[in-house]
C-alpha positions as CSV (number, residue, x, y, z in Angstrom):
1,X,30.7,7.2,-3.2
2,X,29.4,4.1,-2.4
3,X,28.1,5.4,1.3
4,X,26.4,8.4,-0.2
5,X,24.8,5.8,-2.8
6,X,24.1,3.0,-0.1
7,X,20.0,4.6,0.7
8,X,19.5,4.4,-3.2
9,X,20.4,0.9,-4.2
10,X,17.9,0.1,-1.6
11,X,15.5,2.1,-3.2
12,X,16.3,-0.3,-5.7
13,X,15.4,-2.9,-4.4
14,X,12.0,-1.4,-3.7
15,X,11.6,-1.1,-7.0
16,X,12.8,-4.3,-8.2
17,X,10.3,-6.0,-5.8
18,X,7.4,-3.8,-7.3
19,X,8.9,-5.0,-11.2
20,X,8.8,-8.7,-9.7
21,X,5.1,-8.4,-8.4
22,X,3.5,-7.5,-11.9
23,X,5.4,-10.5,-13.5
24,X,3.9,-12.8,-11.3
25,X,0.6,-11.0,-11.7
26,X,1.6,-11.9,-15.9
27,X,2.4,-15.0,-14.1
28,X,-1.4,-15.8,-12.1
29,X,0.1,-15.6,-8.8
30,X,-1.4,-13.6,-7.6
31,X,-0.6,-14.0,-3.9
32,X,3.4,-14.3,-4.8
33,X,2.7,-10.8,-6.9
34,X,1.4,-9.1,-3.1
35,X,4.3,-10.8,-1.3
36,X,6.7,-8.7,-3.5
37,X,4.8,-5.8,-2.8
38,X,5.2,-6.4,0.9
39,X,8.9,-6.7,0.5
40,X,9.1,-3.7,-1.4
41,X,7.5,-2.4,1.7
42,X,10.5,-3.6,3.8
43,X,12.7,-1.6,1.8
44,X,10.9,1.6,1.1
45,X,11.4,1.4,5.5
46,X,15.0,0.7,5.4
47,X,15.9,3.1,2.7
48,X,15.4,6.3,5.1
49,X,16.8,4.1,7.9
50,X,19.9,3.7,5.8
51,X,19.7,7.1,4.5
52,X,19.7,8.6,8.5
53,X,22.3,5.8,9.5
54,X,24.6,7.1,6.8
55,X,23.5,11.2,6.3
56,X,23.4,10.9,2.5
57,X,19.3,12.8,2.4
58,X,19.6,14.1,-1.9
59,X,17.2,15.5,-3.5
60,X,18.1,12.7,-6.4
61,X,16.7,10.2,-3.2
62,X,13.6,11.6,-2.7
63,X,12.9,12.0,-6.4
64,X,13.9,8.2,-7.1
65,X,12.0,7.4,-4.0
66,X,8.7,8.8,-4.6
67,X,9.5,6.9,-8.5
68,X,9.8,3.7,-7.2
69,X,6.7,4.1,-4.8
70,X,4.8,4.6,-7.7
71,X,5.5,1.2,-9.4
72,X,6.2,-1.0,-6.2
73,X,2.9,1.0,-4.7
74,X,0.9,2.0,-7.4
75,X,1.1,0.2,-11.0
76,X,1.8,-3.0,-9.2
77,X,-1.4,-3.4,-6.9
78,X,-3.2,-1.9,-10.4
79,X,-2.2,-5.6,-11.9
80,X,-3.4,-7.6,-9.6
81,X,-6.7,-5.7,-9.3
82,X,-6.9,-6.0,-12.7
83,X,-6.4,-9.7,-12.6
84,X,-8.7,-10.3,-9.9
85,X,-11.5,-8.8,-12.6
86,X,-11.3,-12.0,-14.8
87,X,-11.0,-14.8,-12.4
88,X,-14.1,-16.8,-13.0
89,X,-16.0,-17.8,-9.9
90,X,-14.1,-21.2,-9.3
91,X,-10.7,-18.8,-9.3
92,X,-8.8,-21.6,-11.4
93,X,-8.7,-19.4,-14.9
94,X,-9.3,-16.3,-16.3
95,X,-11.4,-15.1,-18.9
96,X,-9.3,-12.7,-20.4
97,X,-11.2,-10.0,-22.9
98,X,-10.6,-6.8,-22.4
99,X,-13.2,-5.5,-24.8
100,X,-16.2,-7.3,-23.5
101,X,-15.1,-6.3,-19.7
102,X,-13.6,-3.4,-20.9
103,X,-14.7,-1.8,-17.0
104,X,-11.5,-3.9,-15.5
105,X,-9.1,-0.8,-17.0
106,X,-10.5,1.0,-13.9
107,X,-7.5,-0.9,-12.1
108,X,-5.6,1.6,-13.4
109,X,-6.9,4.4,-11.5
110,X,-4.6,3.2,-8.6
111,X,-1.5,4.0,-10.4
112,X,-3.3,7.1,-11.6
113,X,-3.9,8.4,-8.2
114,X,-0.8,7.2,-6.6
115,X,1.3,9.0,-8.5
116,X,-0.8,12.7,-8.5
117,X,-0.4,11.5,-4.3
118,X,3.0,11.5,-4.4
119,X,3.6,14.3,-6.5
120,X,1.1,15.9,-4.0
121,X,3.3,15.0,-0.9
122,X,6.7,15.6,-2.2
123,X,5.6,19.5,-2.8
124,X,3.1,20.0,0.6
125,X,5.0,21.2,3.4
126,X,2.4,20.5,5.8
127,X,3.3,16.8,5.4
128,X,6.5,17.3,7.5
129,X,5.2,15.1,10.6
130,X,1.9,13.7,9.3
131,X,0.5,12.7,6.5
132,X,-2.8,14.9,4.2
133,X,-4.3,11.8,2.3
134,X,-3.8,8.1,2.9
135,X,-0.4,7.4,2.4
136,X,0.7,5.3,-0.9
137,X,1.9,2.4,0.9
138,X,-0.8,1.9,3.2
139,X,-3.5,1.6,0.0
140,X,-1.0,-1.0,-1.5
141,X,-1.3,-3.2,1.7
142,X,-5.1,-3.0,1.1
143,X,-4.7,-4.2,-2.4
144,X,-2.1,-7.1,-1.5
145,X,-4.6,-8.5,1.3
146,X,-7.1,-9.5,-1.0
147,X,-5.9,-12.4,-2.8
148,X,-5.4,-13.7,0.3
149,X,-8.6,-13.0,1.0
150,X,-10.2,-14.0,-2.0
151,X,-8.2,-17.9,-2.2
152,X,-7.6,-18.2,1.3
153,X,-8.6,-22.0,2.2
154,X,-11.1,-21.3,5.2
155,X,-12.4,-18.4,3.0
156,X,-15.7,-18.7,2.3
157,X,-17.4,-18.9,-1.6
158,X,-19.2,-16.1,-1.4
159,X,-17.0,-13.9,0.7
160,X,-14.3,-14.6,-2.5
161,X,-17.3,-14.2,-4.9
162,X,-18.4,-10.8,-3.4
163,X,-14.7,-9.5,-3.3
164,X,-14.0,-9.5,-7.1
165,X,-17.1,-9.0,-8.1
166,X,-16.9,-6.2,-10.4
167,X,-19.0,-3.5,-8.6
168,X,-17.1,-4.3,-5.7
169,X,-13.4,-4.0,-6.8
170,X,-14.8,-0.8,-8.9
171,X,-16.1,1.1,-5.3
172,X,-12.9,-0.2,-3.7
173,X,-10.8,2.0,-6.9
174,X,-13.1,4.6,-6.2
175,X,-12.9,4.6,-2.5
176,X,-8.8,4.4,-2.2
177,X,-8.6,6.7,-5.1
178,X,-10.4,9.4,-3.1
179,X,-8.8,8.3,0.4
180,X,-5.0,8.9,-1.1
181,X,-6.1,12.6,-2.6
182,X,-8.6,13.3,0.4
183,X,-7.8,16.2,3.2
184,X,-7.9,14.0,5.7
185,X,-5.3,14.1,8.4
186,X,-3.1,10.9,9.5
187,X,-0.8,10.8,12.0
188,X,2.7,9.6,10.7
189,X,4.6,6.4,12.9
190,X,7.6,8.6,13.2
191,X,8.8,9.6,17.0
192,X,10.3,12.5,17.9
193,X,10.1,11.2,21.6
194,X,9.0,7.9,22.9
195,X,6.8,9.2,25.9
196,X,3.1,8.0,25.4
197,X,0.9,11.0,25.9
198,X,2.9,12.1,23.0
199,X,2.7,9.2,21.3
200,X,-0.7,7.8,22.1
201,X,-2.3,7.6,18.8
202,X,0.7,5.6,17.7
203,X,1.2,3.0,20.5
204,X,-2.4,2.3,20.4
205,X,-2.2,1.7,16.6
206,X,0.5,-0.2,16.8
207,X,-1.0,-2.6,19.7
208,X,-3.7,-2.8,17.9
209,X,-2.0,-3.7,14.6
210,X,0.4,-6.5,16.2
211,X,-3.0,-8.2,17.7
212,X,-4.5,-8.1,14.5
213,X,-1.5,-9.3,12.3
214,X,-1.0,-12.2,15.3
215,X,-4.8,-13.0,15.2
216,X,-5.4,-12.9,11.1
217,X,-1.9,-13.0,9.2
218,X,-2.0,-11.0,6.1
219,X,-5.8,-11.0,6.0
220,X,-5.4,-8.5,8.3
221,X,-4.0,-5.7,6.1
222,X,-7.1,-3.6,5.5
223,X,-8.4,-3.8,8.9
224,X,-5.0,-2.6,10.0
225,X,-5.4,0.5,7.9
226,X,-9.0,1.0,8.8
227,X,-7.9,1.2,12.6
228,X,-5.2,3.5,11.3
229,X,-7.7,6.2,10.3
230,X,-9.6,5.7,13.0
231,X,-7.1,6.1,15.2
232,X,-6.0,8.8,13.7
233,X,-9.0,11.0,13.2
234,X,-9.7,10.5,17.2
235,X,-7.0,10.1,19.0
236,X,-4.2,12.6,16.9
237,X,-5.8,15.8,18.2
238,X,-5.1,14.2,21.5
239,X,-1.5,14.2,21.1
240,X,0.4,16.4,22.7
């Protein structure tokens, strides 16, 4: 019982973390809030690693799964875009009115079009061993990078001014909105085989994402998923 269970209480935990991010987004900490997200991250990993380890796959799994992806990966990076519309341009307080900036509930889009994404995904079979749409996940990471962005200490005023400025964080809901329901193919960081003409696209990515991460920290997030569909638009055809 409790090994057949073992993959879902760490779906849990994904989900859990994704709770925990929103009440620090209630909370104005913002950066905290995309921590959690990145932890949830973590465990949305392990939880197939466990559920391979252990061969306890359920339908009940994937359904739970795809559940908790939507609050750890969707409502939660909603909250702190939505926060990040009423920070003021010093970034100390918010000017919380809803009615006069009543444009902020576009945040909510992300939740919207994560979860028609991963209703999407559970039901396409040609998602077996890549991905049609940018993955959940990988729009989250997007989200939690920019309040690191936006009150990182060497960042500049108007680089934090121009990120949550309201036009902005609207085309970014636009543009991750139309990335996750796209067509476009992604390559998946899953090996069958570790040979590299095989695996090009993915060693390459994955090179190119340590650099990065070494080089900017968490900053680094959305170039890391920019060079992800990159990568995978040119070099996955490549693959063997």
């Amino acid at each position: 019982m409790i090994k057949r269970n073992l993959a879902n209480a760490v779906t849990c935990l994904n989900l859990i973390c994704g709770c925990l991010s929103i009440v620090y987004c209630i909370r104005i900490d913002l950066q905290t809030a995309s921590l959690f997200i990145l932890a949830a991250a973590v465990f949305d990993f392990l939880d197939g690693l466990v559920a391979r380890l252990t061969h306890s796959y359920s339908t009940i799994g994937k359904e739970l799964d795809s559940l908790a992806d939507v609050v750890s990966f969707g409502v939660a990076p909603g909250f702190i875009v939505f926060s990040l519309f009423y920070y003021n341009s010093n970034f100390l307080t918010i000017d919380f009115d809803p009615l006069r900036n009543w444009y902020s509930f576009a945040a909510f889009l992300l939740p919207c079009g994560s979860a028609w994404r991963l209703a999407k995904f559970n039901i396409d079979t040609r998602q077996t061993d890549g991905f049609i749409g940018l993955p959940v996940p990988s729009m989250s990471f997007i989200v939690a990078a920019l309040p690191f962005i936006v009150f990182g200490e060497k960042t500049p005023e108007w680089v934090s001014n121009f990120m949550v400025h309201p036009i902005t964080l609207i085309f970014m809901i636009f543009g991750l909105c139309y990335l996750m329901l796209s067509e476009m193919k992604l390559i998946s960081l899953k090996f069958t085989t570790y040979d590299y003409r095989s695996n090009k696209a993915r060693y390459i990515l994955l090179g190119v994402s340590a650099a990065l991460l070494i080089a900017l920290k968490l900053i680094a997030l959305p170039l890391i998923i920019l060079a992800y569909i990159v990568i995978s638009v040119t070099l996955a055809n490549e693959e063997a």
